[in-house]
C-alpha positions, 0 to 999 in steps of 0.5 A: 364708040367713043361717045358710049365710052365718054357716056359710060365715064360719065355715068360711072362718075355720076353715080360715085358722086350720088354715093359720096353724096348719100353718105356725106354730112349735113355741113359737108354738103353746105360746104361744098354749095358755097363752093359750087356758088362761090365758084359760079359767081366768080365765073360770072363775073369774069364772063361779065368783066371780059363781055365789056359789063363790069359795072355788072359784074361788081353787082355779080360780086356783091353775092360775096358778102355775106359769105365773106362776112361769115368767113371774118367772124369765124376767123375772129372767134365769134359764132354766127347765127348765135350758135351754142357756146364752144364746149368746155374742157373737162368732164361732166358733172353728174349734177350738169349731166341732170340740167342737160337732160331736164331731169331731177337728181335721182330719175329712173334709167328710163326717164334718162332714156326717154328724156335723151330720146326726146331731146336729141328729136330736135338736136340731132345734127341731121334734124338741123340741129346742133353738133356739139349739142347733141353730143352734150346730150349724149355725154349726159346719157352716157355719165348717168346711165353709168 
């Protein structure tokens, strides 16, 4: 009786962590594998250390680097994989919100429409793409289409 409880427990969990999950963002999900390997590594080399294998073990440890090297350039200011510019303070100009879009001064709601749809394809955080692009796109759509 115990084991079909513990079981029952378990599965309830599964599922609550499957939902949480579905409904989790992109970056929320990287975050929490790096936390999963960081952690995992971290066991790893403790086990490794505590076998009598620490020349291993530094090996084991070195999957940290790039993490760490991450992490520092974050701290400093600087973007990594050459990301998109931090986003300025203040609105956007109508001329911006044009160049944003590719449009001319002047297009159609339709062409701002069509020109929105076919740039957030490709930014879309969900597609991969970027979080503050898109919402740079948006912001143009939304000044233009008033």
């Amino acid at each position: 009786m115990l084991w079909l409880l513990l079981g029952a427990v378990v599965l309830f969990l599964l599922m609550g962590g499957m939902r949480a999950f579905e409904r989790a963002s992109v970056t929320s999900i990287k975050s929490l594998l790096a936390w999963i390997a960081a952690l995992g590594g971290l066991s790893l080399a403790l086990l490794l250390i505590l076998t009598g294998r620490g020349g291993i073990a530094v090996g084991a440890l070195a999957m940290f680097g790039p993490l760490l090297w991450q992490k520092w350039q974050a701290s400093r200011g600087g973007r990594i994989g050459g990301g998109a510019p931090p986003p300025r303070s203040g609105a956007m100009s109508r001329e911006e919100a044009y160049e944003v879009l590719g449009l001319h001064p002047g297009a159609s709601k339709t062409e701002i429409r069509e020109a929105h749809r076919r740039l957030m394809r490709g930014a879309h955080p969900d597609a991969g793409g970027s979080d503050w692009l898109a919402a740079r796109i948006n912001q143009a759509r939304d000044i233009l289409l008033g």
